[in-house]
Each structure stands twice: as C-alpha cells, then as structure tokens.
N, C-alpha and C positions, 0 to 999 in steps of 0.2 A: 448537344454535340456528340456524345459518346453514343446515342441512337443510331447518329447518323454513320458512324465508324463502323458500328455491327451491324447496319443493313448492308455495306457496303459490300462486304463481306472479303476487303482486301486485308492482304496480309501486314500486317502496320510493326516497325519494328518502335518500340514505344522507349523513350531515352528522357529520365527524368536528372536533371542537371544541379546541382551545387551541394553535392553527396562527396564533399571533401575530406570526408576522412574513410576509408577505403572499410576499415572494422567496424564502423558505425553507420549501418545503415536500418536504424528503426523510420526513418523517415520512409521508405521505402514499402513499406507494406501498405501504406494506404491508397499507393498506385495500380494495386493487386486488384482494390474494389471496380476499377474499371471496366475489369475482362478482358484486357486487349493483350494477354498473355505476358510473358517474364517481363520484366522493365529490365531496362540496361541501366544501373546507375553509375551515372559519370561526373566527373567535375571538368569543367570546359578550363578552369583555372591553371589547377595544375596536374590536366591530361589523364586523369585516372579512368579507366574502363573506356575510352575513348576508342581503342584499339578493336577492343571485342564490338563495338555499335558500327563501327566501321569494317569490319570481316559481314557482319551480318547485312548493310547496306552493299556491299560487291556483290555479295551471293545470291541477294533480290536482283541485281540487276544484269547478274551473269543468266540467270534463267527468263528476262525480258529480253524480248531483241530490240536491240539501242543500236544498230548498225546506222551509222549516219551517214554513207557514202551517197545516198541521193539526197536530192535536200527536197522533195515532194512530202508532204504533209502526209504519214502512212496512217491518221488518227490514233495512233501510240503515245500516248506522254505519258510522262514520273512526274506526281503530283507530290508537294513536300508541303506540309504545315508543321510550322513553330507551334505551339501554345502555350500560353500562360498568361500570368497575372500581369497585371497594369508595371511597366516601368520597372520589369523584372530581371533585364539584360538581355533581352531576345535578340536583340539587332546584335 
C-alpha cells in the first residue's frame, strides 16, 4: 500500500489517531518509517490536534478547485482513505 501512496505522488496529509495524551507521543515515530512526511497526531476521543489535521485539510482543498456550481462531472474528485487495523474504530 505505502508503494502505491509514493508512486502517486499526491500530497497525503497522514493523521495517525488514539495519541491520547498530547506529551506522550513515542508511538508516533513509527509512522515516520512510512515517508508520507510529518504525521498529525490526534485523538478523535478527546479532540486533541484535530484542529491542526483540519487547517491542513482546508488548505489542500483551498488550492483544488472544488467549485460545485455546475454539477457536470469536471473529472476532479478528493479521494479519502481511512486505514487501519481490523475492528479499530475507523467507522
């Protein structure tokens, strides 16, 4: 999978989730081995760095043109993939 993210060669803002305690992030560097540049760590629970994944998601889509006022198919779409592990809280 991670092959297929660096041929793409889109810009992926990469958000690794349940980094609940804001000072403690050793979990966090093992996300580094990917290459897909800085991780956002966030907790979806109680909201931490959410803020900053969300500034960096406007600003990708401030520089796509997302104007929707015709509704003609311009072959422009924002493609979003979750991942993770089996029965990990993704939904």
């Amino acid at each position: 999978m991670t092959r297929r993210l660096h041929a793409s060669c889109a810009r992926l803002p990469l958000a690794v989730n349940k980094l609940d305690t804001p000072n403690k992030l050793d979990e966090l560097w093992e996300f580094y081995q990917l290459g897909l540049g800085d991780p956002f760590p966030i907790s979806a629970t109680h909201g931490h760095g959410t803020g900053d994944l969300l500034d960096e998601v406007v600003d990708h889509l401030r520089k796509v043109d997302c104007s929707f006022e015709d509704e003609e198919d311009d072959g422009h779409t924002i493609n979003v993939a979750i991942i993770g592990r089996p029965n990990a809280g993704k939904s």
